[in-house]
C-alpha positions, 0 to 999 in steps of 0.5 A: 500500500504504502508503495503505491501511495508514493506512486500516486505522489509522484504522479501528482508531483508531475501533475499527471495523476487522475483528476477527481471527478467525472471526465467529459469526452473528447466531443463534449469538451470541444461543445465547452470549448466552442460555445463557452469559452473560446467565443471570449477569445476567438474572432467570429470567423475563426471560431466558425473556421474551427468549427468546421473542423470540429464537426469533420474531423475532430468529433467523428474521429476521436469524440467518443474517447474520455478527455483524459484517455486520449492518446497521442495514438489516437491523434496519429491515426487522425492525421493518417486518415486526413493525409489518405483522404487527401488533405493538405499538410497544413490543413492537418497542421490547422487540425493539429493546432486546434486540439492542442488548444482545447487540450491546453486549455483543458490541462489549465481547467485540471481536466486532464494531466496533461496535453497529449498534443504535445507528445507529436511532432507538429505536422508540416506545413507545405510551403509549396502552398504559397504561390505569390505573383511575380514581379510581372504580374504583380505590375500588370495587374496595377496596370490594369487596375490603375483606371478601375474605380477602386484600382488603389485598393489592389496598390495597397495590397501587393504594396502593404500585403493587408489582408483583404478584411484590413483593406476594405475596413481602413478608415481615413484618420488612419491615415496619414498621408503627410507622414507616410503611414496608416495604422491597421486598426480596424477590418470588415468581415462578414460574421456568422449570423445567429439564430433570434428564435426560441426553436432552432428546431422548428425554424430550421425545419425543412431546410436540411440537407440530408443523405439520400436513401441508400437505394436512390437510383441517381446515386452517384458515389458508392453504395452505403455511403451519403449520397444527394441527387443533385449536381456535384457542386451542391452544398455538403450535406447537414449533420444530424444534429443541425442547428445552422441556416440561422441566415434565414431565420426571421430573428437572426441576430449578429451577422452581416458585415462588421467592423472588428478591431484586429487581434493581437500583432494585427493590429498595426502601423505600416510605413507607406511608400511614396508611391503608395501615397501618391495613389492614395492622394488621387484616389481620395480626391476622386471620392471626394467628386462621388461624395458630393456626387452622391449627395444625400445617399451617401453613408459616411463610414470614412472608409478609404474604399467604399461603394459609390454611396460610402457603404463598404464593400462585400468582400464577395464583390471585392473577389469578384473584382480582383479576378475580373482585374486578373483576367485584363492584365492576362495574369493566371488565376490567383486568389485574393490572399496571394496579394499578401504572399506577393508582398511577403516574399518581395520584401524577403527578396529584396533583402528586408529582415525577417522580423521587419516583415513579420511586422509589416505583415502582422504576424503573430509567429515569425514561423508564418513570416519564414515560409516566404524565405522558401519561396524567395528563390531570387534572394537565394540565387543572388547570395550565391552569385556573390559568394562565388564572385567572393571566392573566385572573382577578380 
């Protein structure tokens, strides 16, 4: 007895001993996580981001399993299964992520001893993902963009890297244009809507999309799995539990367009290139004409890209643009973020440190900043021309 009173002890010590009480599973500590705690912590878009992940990933393949007898095991055979279905490294990566913060979380709640998580190695993520534009086509796409309405907003983002809700919720008095700088403090993004009603059940009744019977004639996948008798590209099926389609319930509440202040090392000054302010000048002398244009249907939310009545503009309309500017300059399809990465590896390529651009670009973790040194092949070759010229140049 007493032999195993020191064992416990020494568990304690290392604080890997059982916690009394009864253990959640792995499915009702992320239902805790997900709509208690980390609303308080999580930006709307994030939390619905991890939400999906959740609901595919997380709970069918490890929910059932008590908190505290999860095992690194259980996570290794999720991530083989996400790599066979053909998932992106960084996507099990972003899965990975996610569990290690409701199991840190957890540890701090004395839910379990410890964080399993933290026993993998991370999985990697593949920088080949990064595709930034090149210098060409960084420069036929202003061209192009140059006479559009709005054309500055695509000057800003290859130039300042911002990110898509950054650029459409900067404000003018963020702005300085005599100084040369704008302080990145607010963004637009399109929030989740919620449901307003005291039925979720009843509102959302008839507008699931469930699995067609498993003898249905126009199955197209194969037999016993979920299947829907309507072209390849409709909507993914709901979960049987679905509590969604809050968008078209008559007392939805908190969703739309919305301003947020950015978290953490988003939130940020930027030096502007006189270039960059130049553009700026033009673009706010022509606002100001479709101000006074516009008369009493403008809406002033001093947004420095806006509607031609002031409201802001739907980051749907900003993509739909962004490609239309793509296709004039004759530049390969690219999405919106892509104008990030451009600006991520230019500055790498023309020699700026890296903490300088993880500044520029707001990241938290100078990990994100690094990836673009992998793609920066012009920096990589020119060292190694000078080096050669260094050892065996005249």
């Amino acid at each position: 007895m007493t032999a195993k009173v020191r064992e416990l002890e020494a568990l304690r010590d290392v604080d890997k001993v059982d916690k009394p009480g009864r253990k959640p599973t792995v499915e009702a500590w992320f239902k805790t996580c997900v709509e208690d705690i980390w609303p308080r912590e999580l930006s709307p878009n994030t939390l619905q981001s991890y939400g999906s992940d959740i609901r595919n990933w997380i709970v069918p393949n490890l929910g059932k399993h008590r908190l505290d007898r999860l095992q690194a095991e259980h996570l290794d055979k999720l991530y083989t299964r996400m790599y066979a279905a053909g998932k992106a490294s960084s996507h099990v990566l972003k899965v990975h992520r996610i569990i290690s913060r409701a199991l840190t979380l957890a540890v701090r709640r004395d839910k379990v001893g410890r964080n399993v998580a933290t026993l993998l190695d991370a999985p990697g993520s593949n920088d080949s993902e990064i595709e930034p534009l090149t210098r060409a086509e960084a420069r036929r796409i202003l061209d192009a963009a140059q006479n559009r309405r709005n054309g500055t907003r695509w000057s800003i983002g290859l130039a300042l890297g911002l990110r898509q809700g950054e650029a459409l919720g900067l404000k003018w008095k963020y702005v300085d244009l005599d100084g040369g700088s704008a302080r990145i403090w607010w963004q637009l993004v399109r929030q989740k809507w919620q449901h307003g009603c005291d039925d979720v059940a009843a509102c959302t009744e008839g507008k699931h999309r469930r699995p067609c019977p498993k003898n249905c004639p126009k199955a197209k996948r194969k037999s016993g799995r979920p299947h829907q008798c309507v072209p390849a590209d409709a909507p993914r099926l709901c979960p049987k539990d679905c509590d969604r389609h809050a968008s078209t319930c008559p007392k939805r509440t908190g969703g739309g367009l919305v301003f947020r202040k950015p978290k953490g090392k988003s939130k940020r000054t930027v030096p502007l290139p006189p270039e960059v302010v130049e553009v700026l000048k033009a673009h706010r002398t022509a606002q100001k004409r479709e101000k006074l244009a516009a008369a009493n249907v403008w809406e002033d939310h001093d947004l420095v890209f806006c509607q031609p009545d002031g409201r802001p503009i739907d980051p749907r309309q900003d993509w739909s643009d962004w490609k239309d500017i793509l296709a004039a300059a004759g530049v390969r399809d690219a999405r919106v973020h892509d104008g990030r990465h451009t600006a991520g590896t230019l500055l790498i390529e023309m020699g700026v440190h890296v903490r300088t651009v993880q500044e520029i670009l707001g990241h938290s973790d100078v990990r994100t900043t690094e990836r673009y040194t992998h793609v920066a092949t012009p920096m990589a070759e020119d060292g190694m021309q000078r080096i050669g010229r260094a050892l065996w140049g005249s």
